[in-house]
N, C-alpha and C positions, 0 to 999 in steps of 0.2 A: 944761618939766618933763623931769628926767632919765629914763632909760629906767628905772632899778629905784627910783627914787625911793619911800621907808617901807620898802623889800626890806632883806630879811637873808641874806648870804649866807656860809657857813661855806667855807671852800675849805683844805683839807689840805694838809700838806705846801706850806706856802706862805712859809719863811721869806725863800726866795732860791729864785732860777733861774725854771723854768717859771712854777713857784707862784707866787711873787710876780708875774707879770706879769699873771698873771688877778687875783688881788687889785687891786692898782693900776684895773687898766680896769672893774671891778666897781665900783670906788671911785669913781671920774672919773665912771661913769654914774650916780652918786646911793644906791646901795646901802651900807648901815652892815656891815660887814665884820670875820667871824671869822679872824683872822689864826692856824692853829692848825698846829704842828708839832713833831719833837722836839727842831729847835735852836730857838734862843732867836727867840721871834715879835718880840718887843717895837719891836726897832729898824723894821722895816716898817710896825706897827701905828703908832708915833710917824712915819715918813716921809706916812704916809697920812693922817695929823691935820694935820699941818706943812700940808700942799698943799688943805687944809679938808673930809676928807672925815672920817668918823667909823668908828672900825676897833678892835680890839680885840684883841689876843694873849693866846690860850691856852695855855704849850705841854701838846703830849700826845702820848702815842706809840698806835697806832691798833691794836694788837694788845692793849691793856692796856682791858678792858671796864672797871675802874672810873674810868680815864682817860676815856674815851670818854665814859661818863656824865658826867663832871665839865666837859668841853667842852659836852656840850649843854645842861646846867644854866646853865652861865657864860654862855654865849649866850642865853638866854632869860632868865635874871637880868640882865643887860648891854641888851640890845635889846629883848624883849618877846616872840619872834615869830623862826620859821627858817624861810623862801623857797625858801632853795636850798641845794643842797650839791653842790658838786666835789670829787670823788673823786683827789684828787692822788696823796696821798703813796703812794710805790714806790720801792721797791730796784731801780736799774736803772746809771747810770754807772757804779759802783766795781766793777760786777762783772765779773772776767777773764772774758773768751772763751777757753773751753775746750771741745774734744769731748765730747757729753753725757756719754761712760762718766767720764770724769776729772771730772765737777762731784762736790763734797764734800757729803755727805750734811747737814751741818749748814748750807750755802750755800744746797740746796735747799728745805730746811726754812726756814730765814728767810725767801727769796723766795716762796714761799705762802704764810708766814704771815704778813706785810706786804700783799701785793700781792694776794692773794684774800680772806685772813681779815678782813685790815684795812679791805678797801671793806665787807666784810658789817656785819661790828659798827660801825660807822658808819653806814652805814645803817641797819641797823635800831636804833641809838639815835634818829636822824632822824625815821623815817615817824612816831613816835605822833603828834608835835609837827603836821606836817604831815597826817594824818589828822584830827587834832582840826578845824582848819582848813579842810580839804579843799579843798588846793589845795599845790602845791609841786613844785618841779623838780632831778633829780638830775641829773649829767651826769660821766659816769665814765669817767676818763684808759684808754683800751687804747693798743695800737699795731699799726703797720700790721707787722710782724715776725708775727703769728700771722696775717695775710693772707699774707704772702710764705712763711712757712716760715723764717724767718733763721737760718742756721747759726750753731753754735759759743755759743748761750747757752738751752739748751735750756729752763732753767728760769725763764728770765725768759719766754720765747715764751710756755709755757705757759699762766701766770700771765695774762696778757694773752688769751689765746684765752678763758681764764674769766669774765675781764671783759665779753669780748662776750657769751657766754654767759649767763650773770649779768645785764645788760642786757637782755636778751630775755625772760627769764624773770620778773625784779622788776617789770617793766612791766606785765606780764600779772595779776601780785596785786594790784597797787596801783593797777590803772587803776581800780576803782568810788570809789574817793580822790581822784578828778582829781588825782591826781600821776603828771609825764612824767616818766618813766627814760630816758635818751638816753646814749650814749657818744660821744666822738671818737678817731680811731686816728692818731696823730701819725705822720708819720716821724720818720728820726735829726732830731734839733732841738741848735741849740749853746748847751744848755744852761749854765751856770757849772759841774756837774758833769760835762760831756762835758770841755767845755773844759779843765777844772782835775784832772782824775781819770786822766789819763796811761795809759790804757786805750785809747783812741779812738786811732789813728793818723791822720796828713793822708791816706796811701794807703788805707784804710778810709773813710773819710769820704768821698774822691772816691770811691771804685767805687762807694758807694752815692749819691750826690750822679748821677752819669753814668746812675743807672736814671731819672732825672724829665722829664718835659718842661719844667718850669721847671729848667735847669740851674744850682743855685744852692743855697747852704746854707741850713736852714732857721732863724729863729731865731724866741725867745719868742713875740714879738708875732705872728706870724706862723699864731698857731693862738687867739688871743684872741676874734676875731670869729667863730668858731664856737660857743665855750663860750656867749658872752653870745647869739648867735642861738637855741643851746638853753636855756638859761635864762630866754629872755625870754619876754612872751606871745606874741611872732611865731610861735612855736612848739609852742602850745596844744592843735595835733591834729597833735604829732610823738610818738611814745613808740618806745620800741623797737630805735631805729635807732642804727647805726654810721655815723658821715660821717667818711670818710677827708681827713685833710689831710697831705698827704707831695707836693706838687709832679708831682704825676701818674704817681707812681712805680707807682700798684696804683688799677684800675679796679672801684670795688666796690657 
């Protein structure tokens, strides 16, 4: 028996890059899979059929509540039943590193409203589903940059220090639910957006590559076996918690 075998798991922002690679392994482990973002899901949702796993693409952009609703409806019209949800999607490669006073008041804006607003109204489309049940597992993308402090993208840091925040707090409401709220705080990862988004220089990437004890770039797969360790029941009497995956760049 696979590890999420009859599990349903919605994961955001998953058409490509990080997303998809939790998708994929969510898949490979027997779980039927919400493939939901605002580019086009479909071709991952068909990669994940093809390889015989059962997967679904919504698109939906996470800041639009009637969206939002229309993903959770689809998902429980499609499967029967939402497990899990990973908190993906974020505005985080295309955005220039700039000194906080030069970020553009409508940059700031988007990146909260994507990156805070958008874990919220997701989730809370999520718990009824999961209260009804009383049983389900959240696990919400931060990063380790509001552990370090990371200069020059103020407002994405932010955003992510929320998440942990948020994390802590949704846990706390929704524990008489048995539902586990967990986060992970990624480091830099070579993402198809790092890589592709001409933002990230090779001299940025090594200075921060030279802070880890594992000296080495981090890529997708390489944060997959955390999400499904909090997703899974191994993880049953975890709630609350931030686990750092960044190559031992921050001690947390």
């Amino acid at each position: 028996m696979a590890r999420f075998d009859g599990e349903v798991a919605i994961v955001t922002g998953s058409a490509q890059g990080i997303g998809a690679a939790y998708a994929r392994a969510f898949a490979r482990e027997g779980a039927r899979v919400v493939v939901s973002d605002i580019l086009d899901p479909e071709p991952l949702a068909a990669e994940i059929a093809r390889a015989g796993g059962a997967a679904v693409g919504i698109r939906a952009d996470v800041t639009d509540g009637a969206a939002v609703d229309a993903l959770v409806a689809g998902a429980l019209e499609r499967f029967g039943r939402i497990d899990i949800l990973v908190n993906n999607a974020a505005l985080f490669a295309a955005l220039d590193h700039r000194r906080f006073e030069d970020i553009p008041e409508d940059e700031w804006d988007a990146v909260m409203r994507v990156n805070i607003r958008g874990l919220w109204q997701v989730s809370r489309a999520v718990v009824p589903e999961m209260r009804r049940r009383r049983a389900g597992k959240i696990v919400n993308i931060a990063s380790t940059t509001a552990l370090k402090g990371t200069p020059m993208m103020l407002h994405y840091v932010a955003s992510k220090g929320a998440v942990i925040a948020m994390t802590r707090a949704m846990a706390r409401e929704v524990g008489d639910d048995n539902i586990c709220v967990n986060a992970v705080a990624p480091g830099l990862t070579m993402s198809e957006g790092v890589l592709e988004g001409g933002v990230w220089s090779d001299d940025w990437i090594d200075r921060n590559t030279a802070t880890r004890v594992f000296r080495r770039r981090a890529v997708p797969d390489d944060l997959v076996g955390a999400v499904l360790f909090l997703a899974s029941r191994e993880a049953d009497f975890i709630t609350g918690q931030t686990m750092v995956i960044d190559g031992g760049a921050v001690a947390h």
